[in-house]
C-alpha positions as a Markdown table, in Angstrom:
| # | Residue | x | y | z |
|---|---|---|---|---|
| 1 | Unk | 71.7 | -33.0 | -86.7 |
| 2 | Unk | 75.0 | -32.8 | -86.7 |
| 3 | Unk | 77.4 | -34.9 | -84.0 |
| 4 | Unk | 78.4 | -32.4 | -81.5 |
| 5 | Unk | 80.9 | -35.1 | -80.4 |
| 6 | Unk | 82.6 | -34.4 | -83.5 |
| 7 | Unk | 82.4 | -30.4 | -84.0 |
| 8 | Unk | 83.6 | -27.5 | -82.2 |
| 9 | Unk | 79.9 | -26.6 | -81.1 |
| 10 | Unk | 79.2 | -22.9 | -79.7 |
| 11 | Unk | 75.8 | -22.6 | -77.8 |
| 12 | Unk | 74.2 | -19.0 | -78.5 |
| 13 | Unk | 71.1 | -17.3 | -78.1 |
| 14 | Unk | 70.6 | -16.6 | -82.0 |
| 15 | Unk | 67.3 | -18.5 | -81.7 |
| 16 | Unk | 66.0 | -16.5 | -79.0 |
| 17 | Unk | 67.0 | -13.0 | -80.4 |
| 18 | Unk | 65.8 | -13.8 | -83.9 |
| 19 | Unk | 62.9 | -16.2 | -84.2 |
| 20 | Unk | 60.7 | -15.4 | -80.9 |
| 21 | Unk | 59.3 | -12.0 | -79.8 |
| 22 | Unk | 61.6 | -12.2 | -76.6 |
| 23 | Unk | 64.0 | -8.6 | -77.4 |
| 24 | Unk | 60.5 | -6.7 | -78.2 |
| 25 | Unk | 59.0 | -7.9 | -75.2 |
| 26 | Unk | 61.9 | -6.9 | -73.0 |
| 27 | Unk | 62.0 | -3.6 | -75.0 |
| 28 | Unk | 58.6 | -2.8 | -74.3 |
| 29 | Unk | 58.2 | -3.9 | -71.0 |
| 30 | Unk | 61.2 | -1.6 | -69.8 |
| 31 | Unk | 59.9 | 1.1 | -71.5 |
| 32 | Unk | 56.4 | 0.9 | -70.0 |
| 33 | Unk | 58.0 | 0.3 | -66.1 |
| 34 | Unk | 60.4 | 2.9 | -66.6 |
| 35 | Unk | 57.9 | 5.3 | -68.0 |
| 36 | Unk | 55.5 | 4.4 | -65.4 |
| 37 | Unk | 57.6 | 4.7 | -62.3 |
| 38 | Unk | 59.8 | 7.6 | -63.8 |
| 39 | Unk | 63.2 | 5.6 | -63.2 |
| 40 | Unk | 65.1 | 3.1 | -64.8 |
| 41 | Unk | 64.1 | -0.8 | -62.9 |
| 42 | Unk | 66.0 | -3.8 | -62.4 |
| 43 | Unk | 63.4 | -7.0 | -63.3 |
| 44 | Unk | 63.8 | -10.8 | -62.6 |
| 45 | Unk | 61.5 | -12.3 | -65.0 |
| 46 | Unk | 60.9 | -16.2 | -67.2 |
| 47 | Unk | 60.3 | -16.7 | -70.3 |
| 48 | Unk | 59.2 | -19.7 | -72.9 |
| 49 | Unk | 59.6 | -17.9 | -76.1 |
| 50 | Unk | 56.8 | -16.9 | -76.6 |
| 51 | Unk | 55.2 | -15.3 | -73.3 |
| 52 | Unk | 57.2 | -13.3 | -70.8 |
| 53 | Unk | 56.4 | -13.5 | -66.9 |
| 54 | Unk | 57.2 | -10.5 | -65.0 |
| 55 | Unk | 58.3 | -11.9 | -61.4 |
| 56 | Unk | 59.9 | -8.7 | -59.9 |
| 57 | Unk | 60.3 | -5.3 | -60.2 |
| 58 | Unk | 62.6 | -3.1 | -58.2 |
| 59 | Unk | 64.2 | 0.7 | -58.8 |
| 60 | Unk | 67.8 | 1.0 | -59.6 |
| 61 | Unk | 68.8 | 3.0 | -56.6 |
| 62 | Unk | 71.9 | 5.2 | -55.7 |
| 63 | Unk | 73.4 | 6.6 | -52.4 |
| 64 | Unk | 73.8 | 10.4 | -51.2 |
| 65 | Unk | 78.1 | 9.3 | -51.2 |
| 66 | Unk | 78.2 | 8.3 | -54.7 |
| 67 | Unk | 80.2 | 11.5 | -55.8 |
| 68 | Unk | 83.6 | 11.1 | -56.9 |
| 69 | Unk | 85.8 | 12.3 | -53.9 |
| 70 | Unk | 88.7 | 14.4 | -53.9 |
| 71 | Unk | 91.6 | 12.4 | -52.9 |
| 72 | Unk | 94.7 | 15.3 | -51.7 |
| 73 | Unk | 98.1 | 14.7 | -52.6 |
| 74 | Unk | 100.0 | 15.4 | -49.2 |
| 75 | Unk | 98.9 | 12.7 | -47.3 |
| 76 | Unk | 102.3 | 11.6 | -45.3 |
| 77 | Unk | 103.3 | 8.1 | -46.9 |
| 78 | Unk | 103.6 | 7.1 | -43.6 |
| 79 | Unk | 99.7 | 7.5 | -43.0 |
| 80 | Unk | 98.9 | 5.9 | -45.5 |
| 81 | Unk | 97.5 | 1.8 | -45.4 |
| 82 | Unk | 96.4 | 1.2 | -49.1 |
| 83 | Unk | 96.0 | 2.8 | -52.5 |
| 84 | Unk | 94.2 | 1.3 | -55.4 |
| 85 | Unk | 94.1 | 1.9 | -59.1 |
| 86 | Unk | 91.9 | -0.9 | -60.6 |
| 87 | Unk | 88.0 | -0.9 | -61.3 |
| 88 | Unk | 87.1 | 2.3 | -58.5 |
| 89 | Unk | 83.8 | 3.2 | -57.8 |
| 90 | Unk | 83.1 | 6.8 | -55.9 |
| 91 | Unk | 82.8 | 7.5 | -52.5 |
| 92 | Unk | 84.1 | 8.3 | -49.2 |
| 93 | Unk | 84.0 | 6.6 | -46.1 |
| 94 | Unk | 84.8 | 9.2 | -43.2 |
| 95 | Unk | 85.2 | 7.5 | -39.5 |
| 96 | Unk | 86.3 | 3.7 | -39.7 |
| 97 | Unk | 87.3 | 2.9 | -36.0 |
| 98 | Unk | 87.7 | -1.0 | -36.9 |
| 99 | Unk | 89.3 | -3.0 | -39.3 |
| 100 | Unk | 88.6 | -7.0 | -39.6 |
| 101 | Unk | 91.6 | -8.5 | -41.6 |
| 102 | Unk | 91.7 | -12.0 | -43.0 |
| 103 | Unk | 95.1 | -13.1 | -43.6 |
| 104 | Unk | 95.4 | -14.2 | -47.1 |
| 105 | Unk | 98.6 | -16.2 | -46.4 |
| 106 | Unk | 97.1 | -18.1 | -43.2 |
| 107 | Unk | 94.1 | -18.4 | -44.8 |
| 108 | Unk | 95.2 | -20.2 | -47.4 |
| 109 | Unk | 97.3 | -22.7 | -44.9 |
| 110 | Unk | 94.2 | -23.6 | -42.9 |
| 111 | Unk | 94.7 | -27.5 | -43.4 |
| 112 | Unk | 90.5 | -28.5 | -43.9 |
| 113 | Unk | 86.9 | -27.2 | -44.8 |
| 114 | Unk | 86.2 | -27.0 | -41.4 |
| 115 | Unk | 88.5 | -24.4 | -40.5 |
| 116 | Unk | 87.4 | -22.7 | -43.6 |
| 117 | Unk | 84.2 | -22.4 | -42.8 |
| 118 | Unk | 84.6 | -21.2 | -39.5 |
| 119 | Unk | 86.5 | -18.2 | -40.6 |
| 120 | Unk | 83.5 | -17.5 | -42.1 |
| 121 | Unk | 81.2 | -18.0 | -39.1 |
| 122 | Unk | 83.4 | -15.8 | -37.1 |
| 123 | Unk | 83.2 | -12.8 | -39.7 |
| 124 | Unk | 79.6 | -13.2 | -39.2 |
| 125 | Unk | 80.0 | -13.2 | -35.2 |
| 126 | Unk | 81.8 | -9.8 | -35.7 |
| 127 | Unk | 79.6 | -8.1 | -38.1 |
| 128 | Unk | 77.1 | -8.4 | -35.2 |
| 129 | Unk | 79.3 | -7.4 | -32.7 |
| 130 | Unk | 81.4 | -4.5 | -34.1 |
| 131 | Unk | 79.9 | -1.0 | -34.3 |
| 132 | Unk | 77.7 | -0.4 | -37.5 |
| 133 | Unk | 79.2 | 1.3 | -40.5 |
| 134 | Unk | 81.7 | 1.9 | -38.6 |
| 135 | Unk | 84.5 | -1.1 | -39.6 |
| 136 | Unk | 85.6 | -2.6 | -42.5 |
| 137 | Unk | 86.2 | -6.3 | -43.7 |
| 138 | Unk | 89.7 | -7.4 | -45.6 |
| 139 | Unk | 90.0 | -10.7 | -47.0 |
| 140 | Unk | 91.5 | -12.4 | -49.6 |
| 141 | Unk | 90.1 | -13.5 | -53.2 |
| 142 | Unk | 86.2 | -13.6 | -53.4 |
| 143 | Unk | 83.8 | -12.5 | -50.8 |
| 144 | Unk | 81.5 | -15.2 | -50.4 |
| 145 | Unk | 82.8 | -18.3 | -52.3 |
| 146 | Unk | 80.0 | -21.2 | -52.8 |
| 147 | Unk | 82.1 | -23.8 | -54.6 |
| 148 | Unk | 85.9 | -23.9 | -53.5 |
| 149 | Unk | 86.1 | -21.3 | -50.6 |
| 150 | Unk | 90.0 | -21.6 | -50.6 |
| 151 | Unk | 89.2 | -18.9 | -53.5 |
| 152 | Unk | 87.3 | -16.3 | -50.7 |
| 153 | Unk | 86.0 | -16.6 | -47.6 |
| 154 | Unk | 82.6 | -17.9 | -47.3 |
| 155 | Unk | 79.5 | -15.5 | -46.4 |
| 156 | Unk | 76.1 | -14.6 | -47.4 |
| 157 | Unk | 75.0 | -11.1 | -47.4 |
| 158 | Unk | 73.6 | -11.3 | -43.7 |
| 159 | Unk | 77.7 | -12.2 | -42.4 |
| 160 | Unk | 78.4 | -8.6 | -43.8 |
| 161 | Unk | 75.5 | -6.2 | -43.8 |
| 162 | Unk | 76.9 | -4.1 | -41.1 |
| 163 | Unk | 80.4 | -3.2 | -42.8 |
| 164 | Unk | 80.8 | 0.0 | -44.2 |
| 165 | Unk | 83.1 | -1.4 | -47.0 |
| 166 | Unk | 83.9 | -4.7 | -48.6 |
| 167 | Unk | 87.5 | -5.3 | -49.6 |
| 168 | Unk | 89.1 | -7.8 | -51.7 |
| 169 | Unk | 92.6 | -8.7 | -51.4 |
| 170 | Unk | 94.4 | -10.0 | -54.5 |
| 171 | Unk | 97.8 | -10.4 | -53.3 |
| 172 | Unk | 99.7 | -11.8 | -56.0 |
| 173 | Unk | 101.6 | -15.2 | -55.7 |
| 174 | Unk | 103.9 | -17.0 | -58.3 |
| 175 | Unk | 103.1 | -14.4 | -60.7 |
| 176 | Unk | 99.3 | -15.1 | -60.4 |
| 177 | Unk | 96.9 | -12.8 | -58.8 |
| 178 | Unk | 93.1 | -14.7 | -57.8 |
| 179 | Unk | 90.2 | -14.1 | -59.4 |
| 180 | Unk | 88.0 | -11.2 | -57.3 |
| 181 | Unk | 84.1 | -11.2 | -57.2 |
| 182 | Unk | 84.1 | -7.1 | -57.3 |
| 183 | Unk | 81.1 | -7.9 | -55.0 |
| 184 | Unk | 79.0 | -9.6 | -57.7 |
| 185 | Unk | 77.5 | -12.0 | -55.1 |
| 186 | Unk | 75.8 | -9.4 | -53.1 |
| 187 | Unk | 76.2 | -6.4 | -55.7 |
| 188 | Unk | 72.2 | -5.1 | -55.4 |
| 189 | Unk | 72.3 | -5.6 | -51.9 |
| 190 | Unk | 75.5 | -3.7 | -51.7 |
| 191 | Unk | 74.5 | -0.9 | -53.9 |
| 192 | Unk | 71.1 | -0.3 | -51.7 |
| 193 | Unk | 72.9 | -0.5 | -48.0 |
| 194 | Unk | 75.4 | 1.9 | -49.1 |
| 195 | Unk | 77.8 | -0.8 | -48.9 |
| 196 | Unk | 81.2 | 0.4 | -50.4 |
| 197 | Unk | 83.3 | -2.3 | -52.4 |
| 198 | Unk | 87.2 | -1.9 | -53.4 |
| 199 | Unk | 89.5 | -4.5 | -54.9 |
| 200 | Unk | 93.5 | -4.1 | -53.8 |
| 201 | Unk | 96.2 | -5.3 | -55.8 |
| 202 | Unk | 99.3 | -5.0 | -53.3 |
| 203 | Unk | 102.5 | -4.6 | -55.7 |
| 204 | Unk | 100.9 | -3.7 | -58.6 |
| 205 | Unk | 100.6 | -0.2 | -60.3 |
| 206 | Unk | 103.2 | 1.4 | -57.8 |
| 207 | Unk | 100.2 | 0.8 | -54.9 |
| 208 | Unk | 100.8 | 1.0 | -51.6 |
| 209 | Unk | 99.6 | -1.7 | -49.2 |
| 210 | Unk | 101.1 | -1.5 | -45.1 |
| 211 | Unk | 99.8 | -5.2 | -43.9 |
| 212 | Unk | 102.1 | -4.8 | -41.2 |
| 213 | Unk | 99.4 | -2.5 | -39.5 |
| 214 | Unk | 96.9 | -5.1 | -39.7 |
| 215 | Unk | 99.1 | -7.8 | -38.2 |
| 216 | Unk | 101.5 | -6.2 | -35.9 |
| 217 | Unk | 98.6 | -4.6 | -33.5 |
| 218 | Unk | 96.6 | -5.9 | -30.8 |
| 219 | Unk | 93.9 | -8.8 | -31.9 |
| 220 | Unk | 90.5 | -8.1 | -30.2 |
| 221 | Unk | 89.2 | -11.2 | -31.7 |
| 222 | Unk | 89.6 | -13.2 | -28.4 |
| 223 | Unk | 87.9 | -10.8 | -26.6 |
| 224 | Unk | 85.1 | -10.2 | -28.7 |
| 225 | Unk | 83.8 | -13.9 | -29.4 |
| 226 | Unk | 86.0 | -16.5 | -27.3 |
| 227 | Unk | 84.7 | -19.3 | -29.5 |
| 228 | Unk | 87.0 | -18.0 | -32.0 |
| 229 | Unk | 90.2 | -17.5 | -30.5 |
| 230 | Unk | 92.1 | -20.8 | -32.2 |
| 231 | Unk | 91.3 | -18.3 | -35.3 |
| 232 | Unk | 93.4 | -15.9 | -34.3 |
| 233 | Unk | 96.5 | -16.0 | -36.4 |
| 234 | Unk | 93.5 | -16.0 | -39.5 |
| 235 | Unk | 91.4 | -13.2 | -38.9 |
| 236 | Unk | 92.7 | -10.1 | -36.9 |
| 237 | Unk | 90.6 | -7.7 | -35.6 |
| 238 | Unk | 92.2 | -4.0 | -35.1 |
| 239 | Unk | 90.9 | -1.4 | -33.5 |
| 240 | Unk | 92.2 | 1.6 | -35.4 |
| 241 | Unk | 92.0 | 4.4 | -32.6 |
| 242 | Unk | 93.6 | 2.3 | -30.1 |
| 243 | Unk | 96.7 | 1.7 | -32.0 |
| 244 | Unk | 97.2 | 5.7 | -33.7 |
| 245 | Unk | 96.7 | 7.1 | -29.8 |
| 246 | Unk | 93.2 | 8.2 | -31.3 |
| 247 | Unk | 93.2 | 8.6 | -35.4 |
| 248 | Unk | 90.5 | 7.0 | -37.6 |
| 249 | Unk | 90.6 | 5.4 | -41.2 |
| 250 | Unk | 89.4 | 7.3 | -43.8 |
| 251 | Unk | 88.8 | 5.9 | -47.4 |
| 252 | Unk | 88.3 | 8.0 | -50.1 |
| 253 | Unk | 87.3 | 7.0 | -53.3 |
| 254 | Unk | 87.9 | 8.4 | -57.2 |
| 255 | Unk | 86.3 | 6.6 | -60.4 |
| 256 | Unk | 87.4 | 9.7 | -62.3 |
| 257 | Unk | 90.8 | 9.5 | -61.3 |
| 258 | Unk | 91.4 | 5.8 | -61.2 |
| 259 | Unk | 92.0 | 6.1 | -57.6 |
| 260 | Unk | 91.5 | 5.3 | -54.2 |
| 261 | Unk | 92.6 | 5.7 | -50.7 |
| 262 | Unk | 93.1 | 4.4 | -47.4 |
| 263 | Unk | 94.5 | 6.5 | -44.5 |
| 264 | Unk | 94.9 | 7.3 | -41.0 |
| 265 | Unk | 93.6 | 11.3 | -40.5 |
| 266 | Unk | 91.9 | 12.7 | -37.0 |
| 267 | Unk | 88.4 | 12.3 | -36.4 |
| 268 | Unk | 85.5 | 14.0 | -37.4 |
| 269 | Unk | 83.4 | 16.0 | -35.2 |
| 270 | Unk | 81.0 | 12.7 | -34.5 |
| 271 | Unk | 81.7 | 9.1 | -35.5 |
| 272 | Unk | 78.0 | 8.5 | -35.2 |
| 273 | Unk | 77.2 | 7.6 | -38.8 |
| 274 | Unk | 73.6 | 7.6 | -40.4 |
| 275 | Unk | 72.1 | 4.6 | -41.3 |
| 276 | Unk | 71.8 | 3.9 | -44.7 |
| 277 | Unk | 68.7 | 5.3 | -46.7 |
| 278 | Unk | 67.6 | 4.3 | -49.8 |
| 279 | Unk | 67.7 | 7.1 | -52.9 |
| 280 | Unk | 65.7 | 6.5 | -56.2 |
| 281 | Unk | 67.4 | 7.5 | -59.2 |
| 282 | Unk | 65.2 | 10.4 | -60.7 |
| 283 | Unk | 65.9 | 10.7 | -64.0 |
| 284 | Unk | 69.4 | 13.1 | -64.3 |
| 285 | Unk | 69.1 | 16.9 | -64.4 |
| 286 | Unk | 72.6 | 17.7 | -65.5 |
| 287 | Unk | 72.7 | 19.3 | -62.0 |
| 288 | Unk | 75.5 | 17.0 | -59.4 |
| 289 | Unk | 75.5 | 18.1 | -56.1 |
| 290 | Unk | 79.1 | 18.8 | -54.9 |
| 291 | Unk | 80.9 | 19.6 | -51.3 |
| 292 | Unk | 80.1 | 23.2 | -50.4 |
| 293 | Unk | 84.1 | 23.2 | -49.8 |
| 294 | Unk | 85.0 | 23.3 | -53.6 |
| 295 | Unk | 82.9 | 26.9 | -54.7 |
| 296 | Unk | 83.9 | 28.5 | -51.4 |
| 297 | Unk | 87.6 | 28.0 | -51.7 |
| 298 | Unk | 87.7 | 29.4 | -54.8 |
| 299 | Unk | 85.4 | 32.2 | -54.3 |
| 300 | Unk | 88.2 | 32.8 | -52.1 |
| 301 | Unk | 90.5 | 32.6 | -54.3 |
| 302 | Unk | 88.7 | 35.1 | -56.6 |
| 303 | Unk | 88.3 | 37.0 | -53.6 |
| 304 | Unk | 92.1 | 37.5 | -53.0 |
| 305 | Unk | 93.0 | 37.8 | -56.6 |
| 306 | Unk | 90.7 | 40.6 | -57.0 |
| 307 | Unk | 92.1 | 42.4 | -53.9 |
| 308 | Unk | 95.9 | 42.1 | -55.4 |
| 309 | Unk | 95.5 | 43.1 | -58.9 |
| 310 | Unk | 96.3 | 46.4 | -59.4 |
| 311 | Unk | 94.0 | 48.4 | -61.5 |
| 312 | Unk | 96.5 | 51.2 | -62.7 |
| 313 | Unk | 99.1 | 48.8 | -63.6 |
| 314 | Unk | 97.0 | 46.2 | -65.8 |
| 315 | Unk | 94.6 | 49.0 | -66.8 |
| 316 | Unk | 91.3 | 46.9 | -65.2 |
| 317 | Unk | 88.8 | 48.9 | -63.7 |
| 318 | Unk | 86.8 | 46.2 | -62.5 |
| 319 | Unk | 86.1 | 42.3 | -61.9 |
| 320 | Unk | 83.4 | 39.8 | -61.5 |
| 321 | Unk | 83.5 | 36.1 | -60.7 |
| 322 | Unk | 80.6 | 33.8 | -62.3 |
| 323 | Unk | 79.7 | 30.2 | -63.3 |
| 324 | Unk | 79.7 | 27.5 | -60.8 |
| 325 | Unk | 82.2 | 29.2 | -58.5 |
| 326 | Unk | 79.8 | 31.9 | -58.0 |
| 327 | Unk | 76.3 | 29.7 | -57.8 |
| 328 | Unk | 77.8 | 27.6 | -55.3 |
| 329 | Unk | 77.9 | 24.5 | -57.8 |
| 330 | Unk | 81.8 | 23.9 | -58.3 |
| 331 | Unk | 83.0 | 20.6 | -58.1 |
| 332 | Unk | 86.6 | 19.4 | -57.5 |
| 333 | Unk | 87.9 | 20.0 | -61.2 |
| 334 | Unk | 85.6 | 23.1 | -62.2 |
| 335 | Unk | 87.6 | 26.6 | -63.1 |
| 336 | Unk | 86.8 | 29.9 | -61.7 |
| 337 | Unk | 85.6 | 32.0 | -64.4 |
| 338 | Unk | 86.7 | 35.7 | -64.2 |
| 339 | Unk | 85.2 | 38.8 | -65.8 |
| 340 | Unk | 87.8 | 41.7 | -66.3 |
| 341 | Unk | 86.8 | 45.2 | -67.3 |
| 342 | Unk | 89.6 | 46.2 | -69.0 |
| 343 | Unk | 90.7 | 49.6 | -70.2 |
| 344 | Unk | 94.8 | 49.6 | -70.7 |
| 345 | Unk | 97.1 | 49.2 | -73.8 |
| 346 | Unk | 98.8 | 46.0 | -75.7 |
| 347 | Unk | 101.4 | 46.3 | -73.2 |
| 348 | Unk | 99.1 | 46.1 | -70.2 |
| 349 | Unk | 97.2 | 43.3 | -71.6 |
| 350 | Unk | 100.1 | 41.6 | -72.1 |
| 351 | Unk | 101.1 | 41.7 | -68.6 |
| 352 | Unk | 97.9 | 41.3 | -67.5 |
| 353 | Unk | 97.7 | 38.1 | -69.0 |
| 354 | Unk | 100.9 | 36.5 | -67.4 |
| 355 | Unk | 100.3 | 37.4 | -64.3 |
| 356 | Unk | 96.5 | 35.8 | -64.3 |
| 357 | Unk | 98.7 | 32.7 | -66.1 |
| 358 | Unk | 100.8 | 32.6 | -62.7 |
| 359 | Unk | 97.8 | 33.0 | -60.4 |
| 360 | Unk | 96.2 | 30.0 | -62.7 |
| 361 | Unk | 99.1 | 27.8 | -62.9 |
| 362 | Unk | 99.4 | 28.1 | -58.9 |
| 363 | Unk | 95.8 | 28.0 | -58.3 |
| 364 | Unk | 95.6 | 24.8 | -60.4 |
| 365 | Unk | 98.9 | 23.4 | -58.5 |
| 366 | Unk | 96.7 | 23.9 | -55.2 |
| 367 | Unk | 93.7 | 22.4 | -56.3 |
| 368 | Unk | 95.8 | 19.1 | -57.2 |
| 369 | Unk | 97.5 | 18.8 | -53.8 |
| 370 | Unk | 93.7 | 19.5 | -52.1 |
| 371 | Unk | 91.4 | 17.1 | -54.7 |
| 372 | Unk | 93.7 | 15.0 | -57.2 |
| 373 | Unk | 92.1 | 16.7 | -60.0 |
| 374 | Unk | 95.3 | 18.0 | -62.1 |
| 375 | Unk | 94.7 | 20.7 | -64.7 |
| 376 | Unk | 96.7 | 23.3 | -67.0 |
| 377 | Unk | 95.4 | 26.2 | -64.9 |
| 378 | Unk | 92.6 | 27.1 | -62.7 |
| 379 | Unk | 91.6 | 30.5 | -64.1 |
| 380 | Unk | 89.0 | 31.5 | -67.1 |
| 381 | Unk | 89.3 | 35.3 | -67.6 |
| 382 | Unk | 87.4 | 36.8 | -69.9 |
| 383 | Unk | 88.1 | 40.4 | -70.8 |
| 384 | Unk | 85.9 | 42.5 | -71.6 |
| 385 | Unk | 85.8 | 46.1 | -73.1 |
| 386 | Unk | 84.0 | 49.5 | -72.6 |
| 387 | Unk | 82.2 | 48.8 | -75.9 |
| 388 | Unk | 81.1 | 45.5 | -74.6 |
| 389 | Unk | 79.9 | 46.9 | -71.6 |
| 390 | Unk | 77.9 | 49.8 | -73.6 |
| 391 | Unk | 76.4 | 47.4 | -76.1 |
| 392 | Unk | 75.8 | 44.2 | -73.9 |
| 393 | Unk | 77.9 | 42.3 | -75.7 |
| 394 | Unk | 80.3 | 39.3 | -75.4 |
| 395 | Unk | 80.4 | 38.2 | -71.5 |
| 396 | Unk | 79.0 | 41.5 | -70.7 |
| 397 | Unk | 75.8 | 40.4 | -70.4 |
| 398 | Unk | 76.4 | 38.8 | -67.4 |
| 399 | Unk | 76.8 | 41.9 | -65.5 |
| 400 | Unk | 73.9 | 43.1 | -64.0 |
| 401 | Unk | 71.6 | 40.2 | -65.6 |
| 402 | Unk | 67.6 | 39.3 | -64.3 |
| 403 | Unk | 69.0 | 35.7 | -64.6 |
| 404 | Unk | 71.9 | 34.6 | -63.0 |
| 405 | Unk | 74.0 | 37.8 | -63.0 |
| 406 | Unk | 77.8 | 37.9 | -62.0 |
| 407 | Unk | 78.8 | 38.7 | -59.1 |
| 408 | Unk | 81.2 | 42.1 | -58.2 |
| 409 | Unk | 84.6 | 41.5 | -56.5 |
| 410 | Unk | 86.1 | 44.0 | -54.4 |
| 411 | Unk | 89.6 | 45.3 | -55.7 |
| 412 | Unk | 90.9 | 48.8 | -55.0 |
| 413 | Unk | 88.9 | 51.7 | -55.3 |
| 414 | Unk | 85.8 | 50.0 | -55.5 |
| 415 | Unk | 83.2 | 48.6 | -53.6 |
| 416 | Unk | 81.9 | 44.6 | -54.2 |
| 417 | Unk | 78.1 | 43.9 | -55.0 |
């Protein structure tokens, strides 16, 4: 054997992979659980190269917020407390009345391990004492730091189990920004409370980060837990009503776009919350279940277009809306598909066609100020002809169809249906 002292030595698995039944096993073995249970499994399990010891089992799971969330564009600048562009996840956190913020400056000033640890302690006080799901923690580098906790502030998974998100905070100093944990040490755990995580990178990627909020306001932290006051100037506690005269944080967040957002926005009709449930994830349908907001507004829109077309002018003598706007399935960046019975000349098709190109452009110009989904147009009109009609043919056989027929829109001189 050679002298490792004297080599550059790299330690693989190549053994494992190729000279032991260990890859088959595993192979088999997920199959069987996943065939068994009817949804992909997460395992912990040993292994001595030749037998493989199955020591747990769980299901992957998923949460009823884990659609991508439409993130408008007209939020006022001066509402907003964060943006993030790096490593999003989906999901949207609707009534966050309190914010626990670690300082990463004075955190990183504390003079012993003492101190450290007791910013740790008291974020574990709070999470008892603040209201459930309803506040979020902000601190800087690694959530729950083992080794050197100057790198994150250190907590187990019982410290934070009653915060609706986990934030890291990399500000950037001397040109170096920390390493973050993306909530690796409590990522299942997250994942099955409904535990949100985001990472912030303040300065970076034209985001937006107002720590003056979080350390100009009243600190509650004295009040709360009194054993914790000489912490003060460390970990701030706001309470986000009380300093807006009654607004709420809302977080909204986009792995589709690359974005996320923080902002201040009234309350919703309750700030009750549900506890968390746990979802198993069925194997996928196709089928993803979006806000009822997204079909309706455009069936509106179809609604409106249909009612202002007129039918002498562009020679259309009648109009259905289908797809996903019509079956109630739309989702933030779906079209509105358009049937057009269409009668006229070249000219009148012509026309036709720019003015449905306005009412797209505009309706896709809308859509990006209310979701953050941009596109080239909203609108899919399909014409079709009195031929088509007659013989069934093209996207004619959506009118009147057993299975998921189009549906009529009013416009003038007829009736819908």
């Amino acid at each position: 054997m050679d002298d490792l002292t004297k080599v550059d030595a790299v330690v693989t698995f190549e053994g494992l992979a190729s000279e032991t039944p260990f890859l088959n096993q595993m192979r088999v073995l997920l199959k069987v659980l996943r065939e068994t249970l009817g949804l992909p499994v997460d395992i912990e399990f040993a292994s001595d190269g030749e037998d493989l010891y199955l020591l747990q089992c769980r299901p992957q799971s998923y949460t009823e917020g884990s659609a991508p969330a439409p993130i408008p564009r007209d939020i006022p600048q001066n509402q907003i407390l964060f943006t993030a562009s790096r490593y999003i996840s989906n999901g949207s956190i609707p009534d966050i009345t309190h914010v626990v913020y670690v300082d990463p400056e004075e955190y990183s000033k504390l003079p012993d391990l003492s101190d450290l640890k007791a910013v740790g302690k008291a974020v574990g006080r709070l999470n008892k004492l603040l209201p459930k799901r309803q506040f979020i923690l902000m601190g800087p580098g690694r959530w729950g730091s083992r080794g050197d906790i100057r790198l994150g502030v250190s907590v187990t998974y019982s410290d934070i189990n009653n915060t609706a998100l986990l934030v890291e905070v990399a500000h950037k100093t001397g040109g170096y920004s920390p390493d973050l944990s993306f909530g690796t040490h409590f990522f299942q755990d997250l994942v099955e409370a409904q535990i949100r995580y985001l990472p912030l990178y303040p300065g970076e990627d034209e985001n937006l980060f107002n720590e003056l909020f979080f350390k100009r306001g009243d600190n509650l932290l004295a009040g709360l837990d009194p054993d914790f006051a000489h912490l003060a100037h460390v970990v701030r506690v706001v309470d986000v009503p009380r300093e807006t005269d009654g607004l709420i944080l809302r977080v909204l967040m986009n792995a589709d776009l690359r974005e996320a957002v923080g902002y201040l926005a009234e309350p919703g009709p309750t700030t009750e919350l549900p506890s968390p449930r746990l979802h198993l994830r069925r194997p996928s349908l196709g089928v993803e279940k979006h806000s009822d907001e997204h079909w309706q507004w455009r069936l509106r829109m179809a609604e409106k277009l249909a009612a202002s077309l007129d039918p002498v002018r562009f020679g259309v003598d009648d109009a259905w809306v289908f797809g996903s706007t019509k079956n109630g399935t739309a989702g933030p960046g779906s079209d509105i598909d358009l049937l057009l019975h269409f009668t006229g000349d070249e000219d009148q098709r012509a026309e036709l066609l720019a003015w449905l190109q306005g009412w797209s452009l505009a309706l896709g110009e809308m859509n990006y100020m209310r979701t953050g989904y941009r596109s080239h147009g909203l609108l899919d009109a399909r014409l079709i002809s009195d031929e088509d009609i007659k013989n069934r043919t093209s996207y004619a056989v959506k009118i009147g169809a057993v299975t998921d027929p189009a549906r009529r829109l009013r416009m003038e001189g007829n009736e819908a249906g």
